[in-house]
C-alpha positions as CSV (number, residue, x, y, z in Angstrom):
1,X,87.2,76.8,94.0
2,X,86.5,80.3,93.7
3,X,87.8,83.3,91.3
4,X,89.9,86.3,92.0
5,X,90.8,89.7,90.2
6,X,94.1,89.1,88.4
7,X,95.2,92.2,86.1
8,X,96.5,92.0,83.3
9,X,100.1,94.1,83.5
10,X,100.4,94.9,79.6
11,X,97.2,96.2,79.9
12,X,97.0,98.2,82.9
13,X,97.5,101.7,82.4
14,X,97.8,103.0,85.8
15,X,101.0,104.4,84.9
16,X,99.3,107.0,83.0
17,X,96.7,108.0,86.1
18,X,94.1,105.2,86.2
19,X,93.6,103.9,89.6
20,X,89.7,103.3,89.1
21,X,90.0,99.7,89.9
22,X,92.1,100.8,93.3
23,X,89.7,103.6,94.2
24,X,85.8,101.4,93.6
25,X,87.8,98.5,95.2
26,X,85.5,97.6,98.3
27,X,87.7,95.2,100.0
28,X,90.6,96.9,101.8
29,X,94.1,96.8,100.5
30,X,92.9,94.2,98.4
31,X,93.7,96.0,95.0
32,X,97.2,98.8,95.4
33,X,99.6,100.1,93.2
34,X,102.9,98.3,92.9
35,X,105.4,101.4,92.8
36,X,107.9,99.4,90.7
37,X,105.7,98.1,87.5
38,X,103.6,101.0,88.0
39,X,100.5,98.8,87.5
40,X,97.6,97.7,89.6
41,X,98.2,94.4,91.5
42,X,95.6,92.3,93.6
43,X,96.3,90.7,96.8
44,X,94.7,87.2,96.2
45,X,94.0,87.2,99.8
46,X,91.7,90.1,100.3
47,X,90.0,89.4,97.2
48,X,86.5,88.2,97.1
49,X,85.8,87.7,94.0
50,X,82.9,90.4,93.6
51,X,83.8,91.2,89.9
52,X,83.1,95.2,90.1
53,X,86.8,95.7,89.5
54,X,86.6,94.0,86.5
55,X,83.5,96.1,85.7
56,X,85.1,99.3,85.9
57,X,87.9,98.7,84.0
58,X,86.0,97.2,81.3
59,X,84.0,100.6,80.8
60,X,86.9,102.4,80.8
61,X,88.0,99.9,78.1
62,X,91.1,98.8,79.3
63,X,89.8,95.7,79.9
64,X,93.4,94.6,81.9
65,X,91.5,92.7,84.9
66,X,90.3,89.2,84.7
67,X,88.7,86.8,87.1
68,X,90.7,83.7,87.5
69,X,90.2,80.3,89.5
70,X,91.8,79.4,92.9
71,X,92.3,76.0,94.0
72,X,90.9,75.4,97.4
73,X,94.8,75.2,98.8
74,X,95.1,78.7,97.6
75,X,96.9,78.4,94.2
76,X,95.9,80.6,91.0
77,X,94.8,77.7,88.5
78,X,96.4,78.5,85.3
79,X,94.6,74.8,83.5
80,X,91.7,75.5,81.4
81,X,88.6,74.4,83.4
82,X,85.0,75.3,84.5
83,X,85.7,77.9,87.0
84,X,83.2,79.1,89.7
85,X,80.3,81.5,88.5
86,X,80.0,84.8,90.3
87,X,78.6,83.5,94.1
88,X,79.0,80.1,93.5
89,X,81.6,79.9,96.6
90,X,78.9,80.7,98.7
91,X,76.1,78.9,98.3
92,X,75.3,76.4,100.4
């Protein structure tokens, strides 16, 4: 179990010009704008859980991004639970 970015979409104001989680992003296409919502959206995929999106939309006190569990098949894990700490997927 790990965690990824998930943002928030009632939160996200990326419609009015902030794209600082998009643009300090350092995983590739891993945070875009979806055109259609107009809000930030994370490819679960790319994400590796590093937290600094979450950090720069916290000091810009939006605070629309969260880090949320995934199961080891993949799945976001909406039960309430002890969820990995920051690195924890990679220690040995």
């Amino acid at each position: 179990m790990y965690n990824v970015a998930q943002v928030i979409d009632e939160k996200c104001v990326a419609k009015k010009g902030c794209r600082l989680c998009i643009m300090y992003c350092p995983e590739a296409n891993c945070l875009d704008l979806n055109p259609t919502k107009m809000v930030a959206e994370v490819t679960i995929d790319r994400c590796k859980g590093c937290d600094l999106c979450v950090v720069v939309c916290d000091a810009a006190k939006h605070y629309a991004i969260i880090m949320q569990a995934v199961s080891a098949t993949g799945k976001l894990m909406t039960q309430k639970g002890e969820s990995a700490a920051l690195g924890q997927a990679y220690q040995g």
